[in-house]
C-alpha positions in Angstrom: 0.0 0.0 0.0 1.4 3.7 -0.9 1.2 6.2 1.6 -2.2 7.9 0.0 -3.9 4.6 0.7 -2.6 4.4 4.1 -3.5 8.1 4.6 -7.0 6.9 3.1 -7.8 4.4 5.7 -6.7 6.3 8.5 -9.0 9.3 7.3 -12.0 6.7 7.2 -10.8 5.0 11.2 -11.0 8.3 12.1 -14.2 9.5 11.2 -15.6 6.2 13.1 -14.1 7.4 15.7 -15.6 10.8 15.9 -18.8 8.9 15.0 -18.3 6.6 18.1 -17.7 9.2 20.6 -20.9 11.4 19.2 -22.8 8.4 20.3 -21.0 7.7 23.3 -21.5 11.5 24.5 -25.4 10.9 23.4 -26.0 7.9 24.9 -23.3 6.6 27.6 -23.2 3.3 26.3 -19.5 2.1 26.6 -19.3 0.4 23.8 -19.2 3.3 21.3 -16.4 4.3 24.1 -14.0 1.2 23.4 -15.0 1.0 19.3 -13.5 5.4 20.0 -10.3 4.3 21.3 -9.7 1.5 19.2 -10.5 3.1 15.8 -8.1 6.2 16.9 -5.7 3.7 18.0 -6.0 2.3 14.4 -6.2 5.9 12.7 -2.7 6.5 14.8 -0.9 3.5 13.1 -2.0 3.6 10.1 -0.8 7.6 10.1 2.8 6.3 11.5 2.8 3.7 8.5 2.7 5.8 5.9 5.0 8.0 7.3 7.0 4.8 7.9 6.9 3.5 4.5 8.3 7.6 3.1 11.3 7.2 5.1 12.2 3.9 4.5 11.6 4.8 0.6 14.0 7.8 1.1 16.2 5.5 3.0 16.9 3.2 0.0 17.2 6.2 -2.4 20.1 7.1 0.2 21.3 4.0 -0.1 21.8 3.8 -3.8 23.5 7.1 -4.0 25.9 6.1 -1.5 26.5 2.7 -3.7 27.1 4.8 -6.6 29.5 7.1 -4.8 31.6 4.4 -3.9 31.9 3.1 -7.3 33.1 6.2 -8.6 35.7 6.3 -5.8 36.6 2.9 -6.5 37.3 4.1 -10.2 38.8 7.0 -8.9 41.0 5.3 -7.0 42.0 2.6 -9.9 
């Protein structure tokens, strides 16, 4: 999954949550309290995941400008 799909999800989880807790604040029932906390708790991850999945993607760009910096030392060198 890219990061807009991730971003996607979390924007739905989130807006269940905010659903949950209206109900909860109408009505007291603590179920609409725990479905809350565990569709923010979802909404959460799912926003560190695609902030995950960036960096590592940066992180291997990084990593193959570094490889190609050592080849051209490596023929620098020769």
């Amino acid at each position: 999954m890219n990061k807009k799909q991730l971003m996607q999800m979390a924007e739905k989880c989130q807006a269940k949550a905010d659903k949950a807790y209206q109900a909860y604040q109408e009505t007291g029932i603590t179920r609409y309290n725990t479905e809350q906390r565990k569709s923010e708790d979802l909404a959460q991850a799912l926003r560190a995941a695609a902030n995950a999945a960036e960096d590592y993607n940066k992180l291997i760009a990084l990593r193959g400008e570094i490889a190609s910096l050592a080849v051209a030392a490596k023929r620098a060198i020769s």
